[in-house]
C-alpha positions as CSV (number, residue, x, y, z in Angstrom):
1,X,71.7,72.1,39.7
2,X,70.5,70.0,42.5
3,X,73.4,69.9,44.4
4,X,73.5,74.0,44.1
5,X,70.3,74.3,45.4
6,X,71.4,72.2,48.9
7,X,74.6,74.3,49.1
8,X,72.6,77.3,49.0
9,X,70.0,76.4,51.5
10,X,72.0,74.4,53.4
11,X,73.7,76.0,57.0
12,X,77.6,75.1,56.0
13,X,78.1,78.3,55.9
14,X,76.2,79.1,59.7
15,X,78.7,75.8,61.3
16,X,80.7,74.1,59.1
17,X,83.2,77.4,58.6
18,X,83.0,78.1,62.5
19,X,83.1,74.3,63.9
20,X,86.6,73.8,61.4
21,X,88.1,77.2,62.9
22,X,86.8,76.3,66.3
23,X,88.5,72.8,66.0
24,X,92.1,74.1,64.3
25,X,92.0,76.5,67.6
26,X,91.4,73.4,70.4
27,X,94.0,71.7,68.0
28,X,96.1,74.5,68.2
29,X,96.0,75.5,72.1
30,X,96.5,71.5,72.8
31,X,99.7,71.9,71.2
32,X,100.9,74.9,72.1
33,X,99.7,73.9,75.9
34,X,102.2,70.3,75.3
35,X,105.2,73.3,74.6
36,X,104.5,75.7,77.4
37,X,104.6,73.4,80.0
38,X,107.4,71.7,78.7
39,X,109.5,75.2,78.7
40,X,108.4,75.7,82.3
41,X,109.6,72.3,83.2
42,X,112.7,73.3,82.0
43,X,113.0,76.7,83.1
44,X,111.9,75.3,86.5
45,X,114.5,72.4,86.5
46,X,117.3,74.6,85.5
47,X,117.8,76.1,88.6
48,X,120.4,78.5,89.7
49,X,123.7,76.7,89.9
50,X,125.5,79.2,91.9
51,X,125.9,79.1,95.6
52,X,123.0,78.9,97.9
53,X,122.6,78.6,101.5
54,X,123.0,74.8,101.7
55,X,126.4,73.7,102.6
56,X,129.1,72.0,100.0
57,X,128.1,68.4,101.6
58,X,124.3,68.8,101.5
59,X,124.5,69.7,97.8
60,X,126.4,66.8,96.8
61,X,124.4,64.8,98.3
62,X,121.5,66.2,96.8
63,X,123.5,66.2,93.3
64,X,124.1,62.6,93.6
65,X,120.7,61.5,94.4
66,X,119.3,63.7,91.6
67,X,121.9,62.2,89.6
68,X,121.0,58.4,90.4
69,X,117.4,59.1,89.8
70,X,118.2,60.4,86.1
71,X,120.4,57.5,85.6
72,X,117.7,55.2,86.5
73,X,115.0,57.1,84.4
74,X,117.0,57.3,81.2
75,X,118.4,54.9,78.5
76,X,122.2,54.9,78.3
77,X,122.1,57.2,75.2
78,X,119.9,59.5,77.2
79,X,122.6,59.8,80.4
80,X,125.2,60.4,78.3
81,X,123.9,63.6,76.9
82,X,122.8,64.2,80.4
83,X,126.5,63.7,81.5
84,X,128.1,65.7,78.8
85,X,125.6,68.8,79.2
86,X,126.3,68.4,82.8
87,X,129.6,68.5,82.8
88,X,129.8,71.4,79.7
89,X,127.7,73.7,81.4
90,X,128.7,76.9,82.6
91,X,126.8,79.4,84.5
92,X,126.3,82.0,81.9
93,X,125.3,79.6,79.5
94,X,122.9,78.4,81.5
95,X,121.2,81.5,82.3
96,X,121.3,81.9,78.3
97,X,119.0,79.0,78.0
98,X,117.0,79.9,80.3
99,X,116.5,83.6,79.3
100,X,116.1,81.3,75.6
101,X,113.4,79.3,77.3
102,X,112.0,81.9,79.1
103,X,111.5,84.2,75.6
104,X,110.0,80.9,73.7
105,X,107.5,80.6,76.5
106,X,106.3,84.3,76.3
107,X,105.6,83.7,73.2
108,X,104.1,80.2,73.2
109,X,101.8,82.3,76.0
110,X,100.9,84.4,73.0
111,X,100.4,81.9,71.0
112,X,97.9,80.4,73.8
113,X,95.7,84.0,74.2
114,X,95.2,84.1,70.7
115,X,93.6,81.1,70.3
116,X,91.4,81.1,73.1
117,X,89.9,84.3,72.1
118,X,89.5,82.5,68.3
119,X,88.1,79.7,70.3
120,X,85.8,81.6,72.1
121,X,84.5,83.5,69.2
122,X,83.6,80.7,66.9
123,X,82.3,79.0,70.1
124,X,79.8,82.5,70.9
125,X,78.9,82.5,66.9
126,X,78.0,78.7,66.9
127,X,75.7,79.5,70.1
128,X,74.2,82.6,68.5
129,X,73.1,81.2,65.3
130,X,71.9,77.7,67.8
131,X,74.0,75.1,66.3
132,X,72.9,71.8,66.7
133,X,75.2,68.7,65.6
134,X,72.1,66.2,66.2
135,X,70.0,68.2,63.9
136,X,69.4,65.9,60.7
137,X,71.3,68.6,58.0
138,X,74.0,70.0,60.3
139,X,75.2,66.3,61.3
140,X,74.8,65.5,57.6
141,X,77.6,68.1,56.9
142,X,79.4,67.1,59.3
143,X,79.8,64.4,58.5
144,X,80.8,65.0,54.8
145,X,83.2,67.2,56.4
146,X,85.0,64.7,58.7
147,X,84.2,66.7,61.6
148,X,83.0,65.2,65.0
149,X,79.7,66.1,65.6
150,X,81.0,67.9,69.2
151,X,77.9,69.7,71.0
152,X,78.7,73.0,72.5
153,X,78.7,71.7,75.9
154,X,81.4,69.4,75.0
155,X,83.0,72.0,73.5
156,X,83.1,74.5,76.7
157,X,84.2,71.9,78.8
158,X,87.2,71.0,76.5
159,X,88.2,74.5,76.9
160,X,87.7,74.6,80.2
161,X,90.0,71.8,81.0
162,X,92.6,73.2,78.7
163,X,92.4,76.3,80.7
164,X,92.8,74.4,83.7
165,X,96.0,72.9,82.6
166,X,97.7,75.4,81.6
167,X,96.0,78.1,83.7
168,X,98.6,80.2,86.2
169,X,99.0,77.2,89.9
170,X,98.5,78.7,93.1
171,X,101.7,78.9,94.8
172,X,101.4,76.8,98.4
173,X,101.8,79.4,101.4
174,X,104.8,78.4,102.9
């Protein structure tokens, strides 16, 4: 009966709900951040194979010194695949990746908004109704919970840098 009572009176239901959503969606948008800049590597390192306006020699060269700086970065294992996508790649299915890569990060963007905007609305409720992880009965639950007891502050300036890294660069005037 006792325990009913605190359940009742007590605020899980004002922060516990909201701090665990809040959490999934930092949890969430860290992951999902790891993916979409890993697809941009990749759609960015996958450039266009077809002729440019560099001459045949300049583009070997270029080739072989991006090829000795793989070699040197990778295990043997590693250059070997390197090697054998290299040398099985043709145009068209490398723009197939890409268009691939290019699809997966569209939606990994999705995936991104979404929960940013769940962020920031448990983040808004959790200010509204003045959560307080210090506060004797909210760290209490917390702590039941296995939560961290993460003040708002911390929490806006975790989002903040999470939309900093994966927020659109500046492209340099050239």
């Amino acid at each position: 009966m006792r325990t009913l009572v605190w359940r009742l009176v007590s605020p899980y239901d004002a922060y516990i709900s909201h701090v665990i959503r809040l959490n999934d969606a930092i949890d969430r948008i860290r992951f999902l951040s790891d993916v979409a800049l890993r697809y941009e590597a990749g759609i960015e390192g996958s450039g266009p194979l077809g002729p440019s306006g560099i001459d045949e020699s300049e583009r070997a060269r270029v080739f072989r010194a991006r090829l000795g700086a793989a070699a040197a970065a990778m295990t043997d294992e590693q250059f070997e695949e390197f090697l054998a996508m290299l040398g099985g790649g043709r145009v068209a299915d490398l723009e197939s990746n890409r268009a691939r890569a290019s699809e997966r990060l569209s939606s990994t963007t999705r995936g991104l908004e979404e929960y940013f905007a769940i962020a920031g609305r448990e983040l808004a409720t959790l200010e509204r109704r003045g959560y307080e992880p210090r506060r004797v009965d909210v760290a209490r639950q917390l702590r039941e919970n296995r939560l961290p007891p993460t003040s708002l502050a911390e929490y806006r300036h975790t989002l903040h840098e999470l939309g900093l890294r994966i927020g659109k660069r500046e492209q340099a005037a050239s």
